[in-house]
C-alpha angles and dihedrals in degrees: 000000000000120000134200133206127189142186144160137223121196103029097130101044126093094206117060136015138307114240125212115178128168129202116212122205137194108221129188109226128343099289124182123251090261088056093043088054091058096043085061097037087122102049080068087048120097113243135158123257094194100312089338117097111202143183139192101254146147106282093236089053088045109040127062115180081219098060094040137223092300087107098047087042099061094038082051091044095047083048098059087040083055093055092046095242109172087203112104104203142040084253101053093042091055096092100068100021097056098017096141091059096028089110093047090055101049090046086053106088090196101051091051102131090184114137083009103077136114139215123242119259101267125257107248080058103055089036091096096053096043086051086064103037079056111053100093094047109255111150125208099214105166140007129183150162151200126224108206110193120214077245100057088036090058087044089051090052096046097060092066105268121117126230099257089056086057091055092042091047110044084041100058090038087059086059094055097043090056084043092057089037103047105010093108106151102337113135101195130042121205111192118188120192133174106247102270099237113300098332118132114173115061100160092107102043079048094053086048102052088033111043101148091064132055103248099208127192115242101162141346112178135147082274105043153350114216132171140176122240113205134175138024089064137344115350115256134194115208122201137183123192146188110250095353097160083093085082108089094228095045086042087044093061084038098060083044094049090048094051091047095056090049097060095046086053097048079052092050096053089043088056096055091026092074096040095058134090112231138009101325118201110223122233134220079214107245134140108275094024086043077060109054081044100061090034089065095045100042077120098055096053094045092055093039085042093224121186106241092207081058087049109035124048110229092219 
């Protein structure tokens, strides 16, 4: 079967972008969620990625601003190596990994990585770790993301759709878009989301990604919402649970989503950083800190001109 994962970064901030990003797995059988957890027992494991020893983990559990992105970055870096991806940096790898949004984020000043970037830890690094994740045979066959720029988020919002309906929908769009990608001859999907804020009902946002399926309830409860998708293809269950990024796929596109964020935010407060005058303190982008920020470079937006409804999201 093939099984899908997803997770955001950057849902809550009024400066930045919000991240999306999907794992896909292939997975032998149609195994229950007991024996899944013990397919991906090693992914939960320590091991070392050259002198970094890293974990599947929830990004918030995983990433301090204090120590830095090293860790993210060699989970990131095995990843790619695990797909078999020939490119050797987050840059180069954009064009593929974020190809929906690669336009918008171009097109985005404050997003350019160019002369920051950073190669991937180096295969023979990472060659130890992916031996273990995969000893039980899991296979990472896919991961991508969306970028969704404060602009295209504004856009998004204006056209009468909330912001809970942007998450709901590109999330779910990122699913079909592994599914056409890696589906092959897989005859189940499994798709696994961290619940998307407090919303519980999904049934609707399903039958609308996914029209040429019945998108059925099975169960939405405090915990999770879950459905079963027959019909117009292989059949799918969907589920979204509370904190489901205990779950190591779901934690795996966390911890990408997370590092992807970052370096679109060191990006950010390079950006604005070289255009200030004086010392300029950097953001994590939300809403009091956002603040204080535009607030300190109100100069720089009125002499670059810069489109506020391209800078500040409106929700």
């Amino acid at each position: 079967m093939l099984l899908i994962a997803t997770d955001e970064a950057g849902y809550g901030p009024k400066l930045g972008p919000l991240i999306i990003t999907g794992t896909a797995w292939e997975v032998q059988g149609h195994p229950d969620r007991e024996s899944l957890d013990r397919l991906f027992q090693p992914l939960r494991e320590p091991h070392l990625c050259g002198e970094i020893s890293v974990v599947v983990d929830d990004s918030k559990a995983i990433f301090k601003p204090s120590s830095g992105l090293a860790g993210l970055h060699a989970v990131v870096s095995a990843c790619m190596h695990w797909c078999k991806r020939p490119e050797n940096s987050l840059l180069s790898a954009l064009p593929w990994l974020a190809a929906r949004d690669l336009e918008s984020i171009r097109s985005t000043a404050w997003l350019d990585m160019q002369g920051r970037d950073t190669s991937w830890v180096s295969p023979s690094e990472t060659r130890e770790c992916l031996e273990s994740w995969q000893s039980t045979g899991l296979r990472l066959v896919g991961v991508s993301s969306r970028v969704i720029t404060a602009r295209a988020f504004n856009e998004f919002c204006a056209s009468g759709t909330n912001k809970a309906d942007l998450l709901s929908q590109t999330t779910l769009g990122l699913v079909k878009t592994l599914m056409g990608e890696h589906q092959g001859s897989a005859d189940f999907v499994d798709v696994y989301c961290d619940r998307h804020g407090g919303r519980r009902y999904y049934a609707g946002v399903l039958q609308h990604v996914f029209p040429e399926h019945l998108a059925q309830v099975h169960s939405e409860t405090a915990k999770e919402s879950s459905y079963v998708l027959s019909g117009g293809g292989p059949n799918m269950s969907v589920r979204f649970t509370v904190k489901g990024d205990r779950f190591s796929p779901v934690a795996l596109a966390s911890m990408h989503a997370k590092y992807l964020r970052e370096r679109c935010m060191q990006a950010f407060n390079h950006y604005f950083a070289d255009r200030h005058i004086g010392k300029l303190k950097p953001t994590a982008g939300y809403p009091a800190d956002a603040d204080r920020f535009l607030a300190d470079i109100t100069a720089v937006v009125e002499r670059e001109k810069i489109n506020c409804e391209h800078l500040i999201r409106a929700r």
